[in-house]
C-alpha positions as CSV (number, residue, x, y, z in Angstrom):
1,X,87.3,79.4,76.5
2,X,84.5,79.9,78.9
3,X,84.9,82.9,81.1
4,X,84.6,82.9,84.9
5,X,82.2,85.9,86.7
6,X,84.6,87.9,88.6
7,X,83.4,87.6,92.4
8,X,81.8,90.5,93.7
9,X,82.0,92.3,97.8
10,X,78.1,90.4,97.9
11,X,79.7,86.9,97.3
12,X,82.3,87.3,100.6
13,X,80.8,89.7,102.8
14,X,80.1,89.0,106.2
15,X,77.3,90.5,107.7
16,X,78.5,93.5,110.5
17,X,79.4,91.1,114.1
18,X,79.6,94.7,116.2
19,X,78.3,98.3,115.4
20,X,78.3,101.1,117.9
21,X,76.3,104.4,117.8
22,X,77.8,108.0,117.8
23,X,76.6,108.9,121.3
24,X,78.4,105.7,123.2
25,X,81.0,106.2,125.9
26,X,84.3,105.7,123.9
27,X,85.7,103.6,127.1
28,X,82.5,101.1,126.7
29,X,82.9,101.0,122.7
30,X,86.9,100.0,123.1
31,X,86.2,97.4,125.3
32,X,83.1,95.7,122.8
33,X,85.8,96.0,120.5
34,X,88.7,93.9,122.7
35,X,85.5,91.9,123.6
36,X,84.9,91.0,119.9
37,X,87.9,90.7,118.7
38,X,88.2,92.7,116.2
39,X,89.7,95.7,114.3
40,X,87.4,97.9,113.5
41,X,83.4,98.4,114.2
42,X,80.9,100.7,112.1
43,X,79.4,103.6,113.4
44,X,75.7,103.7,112.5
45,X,73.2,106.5,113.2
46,X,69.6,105.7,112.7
47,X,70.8,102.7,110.3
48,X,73.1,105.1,107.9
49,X,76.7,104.4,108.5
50,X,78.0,107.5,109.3
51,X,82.0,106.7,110.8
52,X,84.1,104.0,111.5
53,X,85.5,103.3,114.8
54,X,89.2,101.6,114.6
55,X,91.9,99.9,116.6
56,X,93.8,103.1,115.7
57,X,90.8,105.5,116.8
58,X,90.8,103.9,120.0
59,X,95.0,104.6,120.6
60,X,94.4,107.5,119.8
61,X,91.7,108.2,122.1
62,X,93.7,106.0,125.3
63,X,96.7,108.0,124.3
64,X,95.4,111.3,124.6
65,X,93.1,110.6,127.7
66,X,96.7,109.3,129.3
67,X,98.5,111.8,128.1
68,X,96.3,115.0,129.0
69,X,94.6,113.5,132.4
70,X,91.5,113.9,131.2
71,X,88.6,112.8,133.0
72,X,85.9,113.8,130.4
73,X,86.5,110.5,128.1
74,X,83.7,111.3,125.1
75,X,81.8,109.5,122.9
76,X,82.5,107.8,119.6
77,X,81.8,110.3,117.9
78,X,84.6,112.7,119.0
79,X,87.3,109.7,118.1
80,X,85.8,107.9,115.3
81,X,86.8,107.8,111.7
82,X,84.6,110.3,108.6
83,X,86.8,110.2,106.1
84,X,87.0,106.4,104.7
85,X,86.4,104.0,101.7
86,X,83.4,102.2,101.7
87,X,82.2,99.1,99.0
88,X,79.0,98.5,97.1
89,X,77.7,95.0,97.0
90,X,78.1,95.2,93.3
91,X,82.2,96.0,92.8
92,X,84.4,93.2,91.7
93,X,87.2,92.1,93.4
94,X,89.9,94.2,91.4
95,X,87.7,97.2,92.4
96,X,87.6,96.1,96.0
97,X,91.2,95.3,96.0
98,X,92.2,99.1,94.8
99,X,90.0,100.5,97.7
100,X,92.2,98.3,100.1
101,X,95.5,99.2,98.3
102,X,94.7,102.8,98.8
103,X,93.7,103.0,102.7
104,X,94.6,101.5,106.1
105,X,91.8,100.0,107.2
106,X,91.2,96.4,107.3
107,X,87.7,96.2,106.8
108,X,85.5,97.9,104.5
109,X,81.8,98.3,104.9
110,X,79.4,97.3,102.4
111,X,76.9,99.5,101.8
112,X,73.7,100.1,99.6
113,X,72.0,102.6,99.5
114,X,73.6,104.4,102.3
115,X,72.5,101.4,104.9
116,X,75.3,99.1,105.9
117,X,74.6,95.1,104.8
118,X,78.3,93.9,105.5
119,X,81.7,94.0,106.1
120,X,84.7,92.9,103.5
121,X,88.2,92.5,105.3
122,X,91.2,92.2,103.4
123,X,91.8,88.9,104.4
124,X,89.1,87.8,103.0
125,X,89.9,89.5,100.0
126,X,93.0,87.8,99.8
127,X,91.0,83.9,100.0
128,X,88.4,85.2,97.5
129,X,91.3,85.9,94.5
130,X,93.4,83.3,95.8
131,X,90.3,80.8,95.1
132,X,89.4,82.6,91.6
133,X,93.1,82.2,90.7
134,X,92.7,78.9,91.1
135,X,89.4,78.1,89.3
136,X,90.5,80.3,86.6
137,X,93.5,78.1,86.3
138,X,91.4,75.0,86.3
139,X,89.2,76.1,83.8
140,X,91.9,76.9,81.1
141,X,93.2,73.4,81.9
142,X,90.0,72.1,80.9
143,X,89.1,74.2,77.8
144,X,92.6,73.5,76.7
145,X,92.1,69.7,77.1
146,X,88.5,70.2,75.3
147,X,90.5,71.9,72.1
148,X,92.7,68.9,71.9
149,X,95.0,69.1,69.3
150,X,93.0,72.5,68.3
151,X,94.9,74.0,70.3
152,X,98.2,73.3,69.1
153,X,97.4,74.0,65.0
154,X,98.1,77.5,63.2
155,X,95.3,79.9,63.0
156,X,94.6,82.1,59.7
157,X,96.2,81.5,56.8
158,X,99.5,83.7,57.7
159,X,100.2,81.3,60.6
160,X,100.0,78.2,58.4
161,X,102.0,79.5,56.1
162,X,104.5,80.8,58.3
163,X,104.7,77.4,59.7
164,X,104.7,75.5,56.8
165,X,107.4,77.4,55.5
166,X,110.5,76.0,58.2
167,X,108.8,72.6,58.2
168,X,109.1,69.2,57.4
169,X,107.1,67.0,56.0
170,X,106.5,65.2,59.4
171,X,106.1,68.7,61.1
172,X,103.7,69.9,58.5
173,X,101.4,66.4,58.8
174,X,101.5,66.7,62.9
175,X,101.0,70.5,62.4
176,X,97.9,70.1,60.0
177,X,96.6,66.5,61.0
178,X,92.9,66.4,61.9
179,X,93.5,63.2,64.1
180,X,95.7,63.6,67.4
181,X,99.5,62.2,67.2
């Protein structure tokens, strides 16, 4: 059977479509993020990824400036997220898969060598093992049609003989036949 490479974060990536910086104005990073579209955006400080800045980050921060009255707003740094899972280009999608089943984020940046060189969301995720699923069912169909009636006949000399003992003759000439019935 020929095997299938297991897609890695490198082959469905996208490449980062909004970072911010640690020093910007929370208020101006939340609306780049409503502007974009999107759920999260990666922090980057002189190139190195050094937080996350999420949908939830930016509740948080509206919630609390709401809440206390707070004219001073801060920067992205004082809101954003330090603790979070991150990819290598490298991991396979199973790998991937358990860094999404074990946070809340999601998107996960892609990162080598502590610079950031995409983004993996989990939808994405889901298209990429969908897709594999599907080639990986396709290729057994064909190796399976390749074997022929190979596939069908006992292996080792224990299988033959424990199906030759039930058998009929018919059975045992279908069973054992080199030409297809």
């Amino acid at each position: 059977m020929s095997e299938l490479p297991l897609p890695t974060a490198r082959d469905w990536m996208r490449p980062p479509k909004l970072t911010l910086r640690p020093g910007d104005d929370v208020f101006a990073a939340i609306d780049r993020l409503l502007a974009a579209g999107l759920p999260t955006a990666a922090v980057l400080d002189g190139g190195q990824l050094v937080g996350i800045f999420t949908e939830k980050d930016a509740i948080r921060a509206l919630s609390r400036l709401l809440y206390d009255a707070t004219a001073d707003t801060g920067a992205v740094r004082d809101h954003m997220s330090r603790d979070f899972s991150r990819c290598t280009p490298q991991m396979d999608f199973f790998r991937v898969a358990e860094l999404f089943l074990s946070c809340n984020f999601p998107t996960l940046p892609v990162v080598d060598d502590g610079r950031l060189i995409g983004v993996v969301e989990r939808r994405a995720l889901l298209v990429c093992v969908h897709d594999y699923r599907q080639r990986l069912a396709a290729s057994r169909t064909r190796d399976a049609a390749a074997a022929g009636h190979q596939a069908d006949r006992p292996r080792g000399i224990e299988a033959q003989q424990r199906s030759a003992a039930g058998a009929t003759r018919e059975q045992l000439v279908r069973l054992f036949s080199r030409r297809k019935n």
